[in-house]
DRENTI-463775 format. One record per residue (C-alpha): x, y, z; residue number from 1. Coordinates in nm, 3 decimals, padded with zeros to 5 digits. Example, Ala and Ser with C-alpha at 12.3 -4.5 7.8 and 13.67 -1.06 7.14 Angstrom:
BEGIN
PT  01.230  -00.450  00.780  1 .
PT  01.367  -00.106  00.714  2 .
! end
This chain:
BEGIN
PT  01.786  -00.955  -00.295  1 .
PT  01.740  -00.642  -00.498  2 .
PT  01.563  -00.368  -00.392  3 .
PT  01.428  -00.012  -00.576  4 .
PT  01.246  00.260  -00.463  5 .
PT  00.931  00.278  -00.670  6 .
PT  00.837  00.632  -00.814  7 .
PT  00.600  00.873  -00.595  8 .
PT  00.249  00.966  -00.801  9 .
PT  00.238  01.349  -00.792  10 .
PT  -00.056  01.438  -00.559  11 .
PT  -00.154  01.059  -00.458  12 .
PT  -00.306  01.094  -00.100  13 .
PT  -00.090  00.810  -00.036  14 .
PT  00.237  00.812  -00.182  15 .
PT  00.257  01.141  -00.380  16 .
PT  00.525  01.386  -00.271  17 .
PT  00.346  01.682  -00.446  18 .
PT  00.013  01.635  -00.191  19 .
PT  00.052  01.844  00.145  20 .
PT  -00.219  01.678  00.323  21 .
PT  -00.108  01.342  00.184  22 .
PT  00.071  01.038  00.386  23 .
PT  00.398  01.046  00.217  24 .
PT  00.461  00.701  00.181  25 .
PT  00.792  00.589  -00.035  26 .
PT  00.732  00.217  -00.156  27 .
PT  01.034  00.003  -00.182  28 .
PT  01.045  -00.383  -00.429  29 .
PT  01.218  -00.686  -00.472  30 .
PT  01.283  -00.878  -00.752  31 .
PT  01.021  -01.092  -00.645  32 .
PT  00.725  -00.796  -00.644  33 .
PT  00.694  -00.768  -00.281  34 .
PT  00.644  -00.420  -00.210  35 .
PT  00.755  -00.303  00.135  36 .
PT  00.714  00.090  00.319  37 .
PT  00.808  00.154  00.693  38 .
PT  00.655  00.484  00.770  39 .
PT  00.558  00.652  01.099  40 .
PT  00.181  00.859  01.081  41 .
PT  00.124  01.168  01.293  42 .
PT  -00.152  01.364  01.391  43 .
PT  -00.319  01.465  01.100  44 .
PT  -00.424  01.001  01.076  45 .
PT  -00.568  01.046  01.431  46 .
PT  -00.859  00.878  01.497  47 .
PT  -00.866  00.772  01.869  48 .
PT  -00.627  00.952  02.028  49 .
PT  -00.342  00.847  02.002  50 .
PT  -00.394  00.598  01.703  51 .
PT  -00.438  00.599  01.364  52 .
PT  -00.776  00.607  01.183  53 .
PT  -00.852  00.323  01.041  54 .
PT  -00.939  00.466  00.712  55 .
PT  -00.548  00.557  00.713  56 .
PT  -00.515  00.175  00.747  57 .
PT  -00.725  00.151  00.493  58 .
PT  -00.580  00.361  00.219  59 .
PT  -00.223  00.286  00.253  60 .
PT  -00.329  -00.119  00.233  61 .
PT  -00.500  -00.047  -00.064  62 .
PT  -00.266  00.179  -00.234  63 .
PT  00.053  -00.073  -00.105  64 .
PT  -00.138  -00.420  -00.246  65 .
PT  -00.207  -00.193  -00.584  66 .
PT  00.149  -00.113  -00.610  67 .
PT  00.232  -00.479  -00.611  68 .
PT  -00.062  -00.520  -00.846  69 .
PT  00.059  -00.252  -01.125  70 .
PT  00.475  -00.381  -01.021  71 .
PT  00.331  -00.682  -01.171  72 .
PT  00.222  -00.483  -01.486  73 .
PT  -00.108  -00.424  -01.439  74 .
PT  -00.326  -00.120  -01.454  75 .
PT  -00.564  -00.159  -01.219  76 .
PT  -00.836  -00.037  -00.957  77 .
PT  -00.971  -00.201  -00.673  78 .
PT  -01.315  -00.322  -00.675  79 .
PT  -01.312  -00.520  -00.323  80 .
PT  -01.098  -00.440  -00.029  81 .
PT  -01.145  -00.655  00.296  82 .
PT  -00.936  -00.552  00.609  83 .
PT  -00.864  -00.702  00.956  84 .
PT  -00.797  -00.487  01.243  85 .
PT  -00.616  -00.708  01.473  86 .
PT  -00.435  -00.393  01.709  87 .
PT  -00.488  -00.007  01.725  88 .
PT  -00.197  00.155  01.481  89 .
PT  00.025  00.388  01.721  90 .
PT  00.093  00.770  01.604  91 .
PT  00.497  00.878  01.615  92 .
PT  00.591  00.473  01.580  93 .
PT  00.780  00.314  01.333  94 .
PT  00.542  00.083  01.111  95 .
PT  00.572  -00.125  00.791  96 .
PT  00.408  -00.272  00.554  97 .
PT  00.391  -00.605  00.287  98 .
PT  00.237  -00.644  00.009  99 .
PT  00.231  -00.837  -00.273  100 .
PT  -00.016  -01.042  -00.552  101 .
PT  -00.143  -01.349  -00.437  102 .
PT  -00.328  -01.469  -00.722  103 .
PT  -00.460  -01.413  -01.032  104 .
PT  -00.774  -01.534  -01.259  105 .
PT  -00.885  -01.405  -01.613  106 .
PT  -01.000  -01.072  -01.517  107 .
PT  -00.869  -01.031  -01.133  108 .
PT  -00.562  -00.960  -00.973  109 .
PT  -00.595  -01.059  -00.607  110 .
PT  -00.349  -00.881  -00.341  111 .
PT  -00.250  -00.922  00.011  112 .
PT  -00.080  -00.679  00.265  113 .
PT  -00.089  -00.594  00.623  114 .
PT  00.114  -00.337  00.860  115 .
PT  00.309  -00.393  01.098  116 .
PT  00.408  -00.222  01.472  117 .
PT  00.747  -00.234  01.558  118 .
PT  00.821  -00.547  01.714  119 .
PT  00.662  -00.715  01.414  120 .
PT  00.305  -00.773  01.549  121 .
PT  00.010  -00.749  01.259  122 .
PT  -00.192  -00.445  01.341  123 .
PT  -00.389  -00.430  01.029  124 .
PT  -00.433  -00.739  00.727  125 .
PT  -00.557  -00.699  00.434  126 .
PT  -00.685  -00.835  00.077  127 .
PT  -00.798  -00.708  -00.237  128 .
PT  -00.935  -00.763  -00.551  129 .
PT  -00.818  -00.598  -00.843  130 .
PT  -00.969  -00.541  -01.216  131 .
PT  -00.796  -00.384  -01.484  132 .
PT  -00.888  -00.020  -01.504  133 .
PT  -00.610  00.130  -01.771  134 .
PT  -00.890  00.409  -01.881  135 .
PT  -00.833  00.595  -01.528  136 .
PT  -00.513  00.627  -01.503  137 .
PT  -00.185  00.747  -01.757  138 .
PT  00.023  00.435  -01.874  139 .
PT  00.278  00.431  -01.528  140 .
PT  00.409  00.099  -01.517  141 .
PT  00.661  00.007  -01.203  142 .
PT  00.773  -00.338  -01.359  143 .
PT  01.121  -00.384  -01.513  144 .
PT  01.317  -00.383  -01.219  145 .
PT  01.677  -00.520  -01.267  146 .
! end
């Protein structure tokens, strides 16, 4: 199966390479739109110590299940974003991530994701709903992968 690194977004918090305080994160699809990261966090996502905040969690779901969302060729925001905490995400580990669209309807794109630890255990799960929102953003587009 064919995979391609997806481009970076300038200063995204989440996966811009131009944003210092930012998480970094380099997204990776298949053929298939199943976008995939593995990524370790560090102190600057602490929330308990030790472990990542969960509004880390939080962004880097959203921002991973809108990926898949716009790889599908949609410009789009989130308007609903439900998460599942099932185990506290460890700082300095190896994690990944899923995500991909699991639906759609007339006006809504709806996305799943979750992280991973290292031995494959969910730590965080996640869905979204998605809405078409091509006045906020400039026309990037991450389909056409060959």
């Amino acid at each position: 199966m064919l995979i391609k690194k997806l481009p970076t977004h300038g200063i995204c918090f989440v996966c811009g390479s131009d944003n210092p305080h930012g998480i970094g994160l380099t997204w990776y699809a298949d053929v298939k739109g199943m976008v995939t990261s593995n990524f370790c966090l560090g102190e600057s996502h602490q929330g308990p110590p030790g472990y990542a905040h969960g509004g880390a969690s939080a962004a880097i779901l959203d921002e991973a299940m809108g990926a898949a969302v716009w790889l599908a060729g949609y410009n789009v925001a989130v308007v609903n974003l439900h998460l599942d905490y099932h185990n506290p995400v460890p700082l300095g580990q190896q994690l990944s991530l899923i995500a991909h669209v699991s639906r759609r309807s007339t006006r809504k794109i709806f996305a799943r994701g979750q992280i991973c630890l290292p031995d494959g255990t969910v730590a965080v799960s996640g869905r979204g709903i998605y809405v078409t929102a091509s006045h906020l953003f400039e026309p990037v587009r991450f389909h056409g992968i060959s």
